[in-house]
C-alpha positions as CSV (number, residue, x, y, z in Angstrom):
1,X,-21.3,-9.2,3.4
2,X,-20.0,-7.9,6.4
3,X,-17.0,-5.9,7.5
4,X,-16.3,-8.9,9.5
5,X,-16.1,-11.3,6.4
6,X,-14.5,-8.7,4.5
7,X,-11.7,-9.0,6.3
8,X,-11.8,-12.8,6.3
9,X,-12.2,-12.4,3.0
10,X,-9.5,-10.2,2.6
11,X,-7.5,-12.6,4.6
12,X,-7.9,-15.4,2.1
13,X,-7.8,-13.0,-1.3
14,X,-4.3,-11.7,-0.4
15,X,-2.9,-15.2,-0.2
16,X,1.1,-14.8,-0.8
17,X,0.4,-11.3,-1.9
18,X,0.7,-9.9,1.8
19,X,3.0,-10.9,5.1
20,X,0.6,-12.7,7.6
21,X,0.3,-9.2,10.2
22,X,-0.8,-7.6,7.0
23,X,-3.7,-9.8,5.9
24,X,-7.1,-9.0,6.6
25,X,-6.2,-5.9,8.4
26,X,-6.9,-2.4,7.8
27,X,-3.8,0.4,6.5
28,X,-1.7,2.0,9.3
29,X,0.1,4.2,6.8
30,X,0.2,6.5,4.1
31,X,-0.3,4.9,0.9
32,X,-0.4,5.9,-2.5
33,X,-1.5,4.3,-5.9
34,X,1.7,4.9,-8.5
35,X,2.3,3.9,-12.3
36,X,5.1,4.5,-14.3
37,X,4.8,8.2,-14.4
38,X,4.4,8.8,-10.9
39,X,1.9,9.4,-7.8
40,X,-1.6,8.5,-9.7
41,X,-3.9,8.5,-6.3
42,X,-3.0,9.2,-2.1
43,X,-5.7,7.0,-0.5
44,X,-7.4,8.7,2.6
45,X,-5.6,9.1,6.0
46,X,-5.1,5.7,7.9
47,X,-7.0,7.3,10.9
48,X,-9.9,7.5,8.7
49,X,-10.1,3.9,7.1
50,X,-11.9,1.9,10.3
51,X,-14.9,4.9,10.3
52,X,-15.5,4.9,6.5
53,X,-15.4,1.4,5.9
54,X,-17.7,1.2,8.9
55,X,-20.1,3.3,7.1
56,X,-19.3,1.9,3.8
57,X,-20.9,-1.1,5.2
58,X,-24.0,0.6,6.7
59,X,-24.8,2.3,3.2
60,X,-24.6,-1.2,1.4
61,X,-27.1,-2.4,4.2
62,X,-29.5,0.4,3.3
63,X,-28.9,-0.4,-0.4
64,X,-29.7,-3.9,0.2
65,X,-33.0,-3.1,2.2
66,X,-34.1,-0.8,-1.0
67,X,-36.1,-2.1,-4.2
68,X,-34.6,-0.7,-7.0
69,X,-34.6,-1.6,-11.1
70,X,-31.9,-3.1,-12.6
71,X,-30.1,0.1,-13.7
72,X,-30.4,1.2,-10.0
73,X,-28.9,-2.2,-9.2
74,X,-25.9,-1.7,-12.0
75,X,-25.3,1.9,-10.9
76,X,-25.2,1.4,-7.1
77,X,-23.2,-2.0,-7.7
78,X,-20.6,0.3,-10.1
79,X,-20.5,2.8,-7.3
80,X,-19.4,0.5,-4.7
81,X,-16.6,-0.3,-6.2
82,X,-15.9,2.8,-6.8
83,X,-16.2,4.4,-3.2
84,X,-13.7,0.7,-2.2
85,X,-11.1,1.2,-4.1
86,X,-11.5,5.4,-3.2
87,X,-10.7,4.2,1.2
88,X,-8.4,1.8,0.0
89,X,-8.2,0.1,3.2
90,X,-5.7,-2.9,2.6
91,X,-2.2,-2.4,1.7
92,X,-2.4,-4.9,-1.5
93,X,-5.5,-6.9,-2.7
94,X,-8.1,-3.7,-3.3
95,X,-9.3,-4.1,-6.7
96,X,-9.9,-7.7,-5.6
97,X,-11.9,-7.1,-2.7
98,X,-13.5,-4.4,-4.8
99,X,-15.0,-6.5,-7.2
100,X,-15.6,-9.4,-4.9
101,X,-18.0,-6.7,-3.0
102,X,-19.5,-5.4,-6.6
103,X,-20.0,-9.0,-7.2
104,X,-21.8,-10.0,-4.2
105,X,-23.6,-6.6,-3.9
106,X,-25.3,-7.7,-7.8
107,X,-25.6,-11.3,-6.4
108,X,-27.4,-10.0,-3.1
109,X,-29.9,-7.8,-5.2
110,X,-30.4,-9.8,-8.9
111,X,-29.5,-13.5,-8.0
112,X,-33.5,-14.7,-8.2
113,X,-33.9,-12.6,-10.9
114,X,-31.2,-14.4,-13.1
């Protein structure tokens, strides 16, 4: 996966969750994650998504080059997700594309295995 096709993936996940300007397209504003109680996260500055998902991408290439058990594989996969939903680059659809990325990150690395 690449940033490209995460965005065209992005573009398709978000469906009739988004308005079309806002599909596949990186944040341009603040945004915060809020439950009933209140502010629970404040993603990281707009100006910053396009650079870290940029080298989001180049660190899953490096993972992807790497031999690693399956633990490694489980741990690196869970961590992905993790450092995703942490840029939160889309304004809706993040989890989604978060665990379509785990998901093909653990396909990429144990698919012949399983």
């Amino acid at each position: 996966m690449s940033e490209t096709n995460c965005l065209k993936a992005h573009r398709t996940l978000s469906g009739n969750l988004l308005v079309p300007e806002k599909k596949g397209v990186y944040l341009n504003d603040r945004m915060g994650v809020f439950d009933n109680t209140g502010l629970v996260y404040f993603a990281i500055e707009p100006e910053k998504v396009e650079s870290e998902m940029e080298l989001f991408f180049r660190d899953i290439s490096e993972l992807l080059e790497k031999e690693m058990e399956i633990d490694q594989v489980f741990y690196h996969a869970s961590l992905i997700h993790l450092k995703f939903v942490h840029i939160h680059p889309f304004w809706d659809g993040n989890g989604r594309m978060a665990r379509l990325i785990e998901k093909w990150f653990l396909s990429s690395k144990l698919g012949e295995k399983f």
